[in-house]
C-alpha positions as CSV (number, residue, x, y, z in Angstrom):
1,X,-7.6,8.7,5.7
2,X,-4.8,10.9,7.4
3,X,-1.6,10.0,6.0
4,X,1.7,10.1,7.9
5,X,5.3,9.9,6.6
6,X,7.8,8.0,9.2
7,X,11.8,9.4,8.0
8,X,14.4,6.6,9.3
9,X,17.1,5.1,7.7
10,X,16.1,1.7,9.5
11,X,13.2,-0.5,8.2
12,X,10.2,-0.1,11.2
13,X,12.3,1.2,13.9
14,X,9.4,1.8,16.2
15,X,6.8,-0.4,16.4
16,X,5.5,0.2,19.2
17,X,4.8,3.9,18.2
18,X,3.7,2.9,15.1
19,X,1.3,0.5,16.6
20,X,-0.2,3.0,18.9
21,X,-1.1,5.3,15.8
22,X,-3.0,2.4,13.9
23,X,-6.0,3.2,15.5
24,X,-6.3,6.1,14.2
25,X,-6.5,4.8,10.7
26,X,-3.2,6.8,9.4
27,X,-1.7,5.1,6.0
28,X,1.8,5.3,7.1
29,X,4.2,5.7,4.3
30,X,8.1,5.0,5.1
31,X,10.9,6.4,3.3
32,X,14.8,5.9,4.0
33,X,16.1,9.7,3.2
34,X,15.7,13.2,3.6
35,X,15.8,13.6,-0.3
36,X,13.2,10.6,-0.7
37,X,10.9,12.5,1.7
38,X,11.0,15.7,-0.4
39,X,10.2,13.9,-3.0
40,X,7.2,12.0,-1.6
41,X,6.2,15.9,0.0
42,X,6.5,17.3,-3.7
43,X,3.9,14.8,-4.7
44,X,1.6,14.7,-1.6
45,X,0.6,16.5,1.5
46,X,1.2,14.2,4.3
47,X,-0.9,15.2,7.4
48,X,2.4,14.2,9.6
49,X,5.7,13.8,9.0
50,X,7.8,11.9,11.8
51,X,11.8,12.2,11.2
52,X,14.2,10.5,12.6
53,X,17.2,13.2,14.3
54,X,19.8,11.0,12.3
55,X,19.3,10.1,8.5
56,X,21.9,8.8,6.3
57,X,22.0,12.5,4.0
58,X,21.3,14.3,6.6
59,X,20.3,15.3,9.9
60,X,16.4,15.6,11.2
61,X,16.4,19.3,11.1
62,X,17.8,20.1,7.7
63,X,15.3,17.2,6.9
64,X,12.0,19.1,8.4
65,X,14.0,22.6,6.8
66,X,13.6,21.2,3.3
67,X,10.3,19.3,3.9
68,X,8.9,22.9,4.8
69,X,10.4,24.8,1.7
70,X,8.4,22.1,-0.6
71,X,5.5,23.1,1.7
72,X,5.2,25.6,4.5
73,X,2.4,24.0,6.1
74,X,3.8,20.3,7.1
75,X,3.5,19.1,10.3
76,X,7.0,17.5,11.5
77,X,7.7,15.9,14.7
78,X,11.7,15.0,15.1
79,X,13.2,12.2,16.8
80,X,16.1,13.5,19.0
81,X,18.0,13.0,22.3
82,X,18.7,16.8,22.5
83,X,17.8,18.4,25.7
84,X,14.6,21.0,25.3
85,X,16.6,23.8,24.8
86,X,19.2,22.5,22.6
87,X,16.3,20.8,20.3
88,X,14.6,24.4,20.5
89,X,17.8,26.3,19.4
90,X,18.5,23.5,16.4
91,X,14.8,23.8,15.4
92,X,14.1,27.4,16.4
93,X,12.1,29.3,13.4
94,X,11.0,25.8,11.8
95,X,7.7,25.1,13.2
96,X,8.5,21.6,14.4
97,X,5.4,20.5,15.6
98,X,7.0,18.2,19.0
99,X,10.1,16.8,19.8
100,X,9.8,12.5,20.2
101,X,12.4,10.9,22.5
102,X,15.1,7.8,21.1
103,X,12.3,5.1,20.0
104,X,9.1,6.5,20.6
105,X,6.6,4.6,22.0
106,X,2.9,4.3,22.7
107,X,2.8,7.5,24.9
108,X,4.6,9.4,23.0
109,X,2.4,9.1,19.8
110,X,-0.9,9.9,22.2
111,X,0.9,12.6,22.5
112,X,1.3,13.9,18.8
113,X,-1.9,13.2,18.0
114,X,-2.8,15.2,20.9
115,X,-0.9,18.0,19.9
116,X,-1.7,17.0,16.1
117,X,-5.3,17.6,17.0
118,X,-5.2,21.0,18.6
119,X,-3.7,22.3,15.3
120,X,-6.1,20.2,13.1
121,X,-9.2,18.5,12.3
122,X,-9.9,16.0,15.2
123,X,-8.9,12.3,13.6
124,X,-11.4,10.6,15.7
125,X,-15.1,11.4,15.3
C-alpha cells in the first residue's frame, strides 16, 4: 500500500483532497510539523509527501529542503498561493514534485497522482 504523508498544522484540512486519494488505497499518515515529518521520513519512506506552504516551525519549502536531506528521493508536493514563478524561484534546485493551490481539492489530487505516476510505478493496476 502506497503511503502518503499530509504536513499541516491543522487537523484534516482538506478533505476533499484527501477523499479523492482514498481510492487509491494510500495509508495517509498526518503529522503537525516540519521536525515531526523528518522524523516520520527518518523512519519510513513515504511514496508522497504533501506540505502545507505554512507550518508552525517552518515554512513548506525549508520543510521539503529537510525532508530531501533525510532522503534525496521523496516526492513532495507543497501547498502554496505563490504565483508559478515565485513558487519556482522559492523551490528552484529541490525537486518539488507539483505545486497544490490553498485547500486542494479533488482535481488537484488527480493531478498528483497523475504526475505521481509518470515518475513511479502506476498505483492502479
Amino acid at each position: 500500500m502506497p503511503e502518503m504523508l499530509m504536513v499541516s498544522s491543522g487537523p484534516k484540512l482538506f478533505p476533499a483532497f484527501e477523499s479523492a486519494l482514498e481510492k487509491y488505497d494510500f495509508q495517509i499518515n498526518r503529522v503537525k510539523s516540519g521536525e515531526e515529518a523528518e522524523a516520520l521520513t527518518s523512519r519510513s519512506s513515504p511514496d508522497l509527501v504533501v506540505i502545507d506552504g505554512d507550518l508552525a516551525d517552518m515554512t513548506g519549502f525549508e520543510c521539503a529542503r529537510m525532508l530531501i536531506r533525510v532522503n534525496a528521493m521523496v516526492n513532495c508536493a507543497v501547498i502554496s498561493g505563490d504565483s508559478p514563478d515565485a513558487f519556482h524561484e522559492a523551490g528552484e534546485g529541490l525537486g518539488i514534485l507539483m505545486q497544490l493551490p490553498p485547500a486542494p481539492g479533488a482535481a488537484d489530487a488527480e493531478e498528483l497522482i497523475a504526475c505521481y505516476t509518470k515518475i513511479r510505478k502506476p498505483l492502479i493496476s
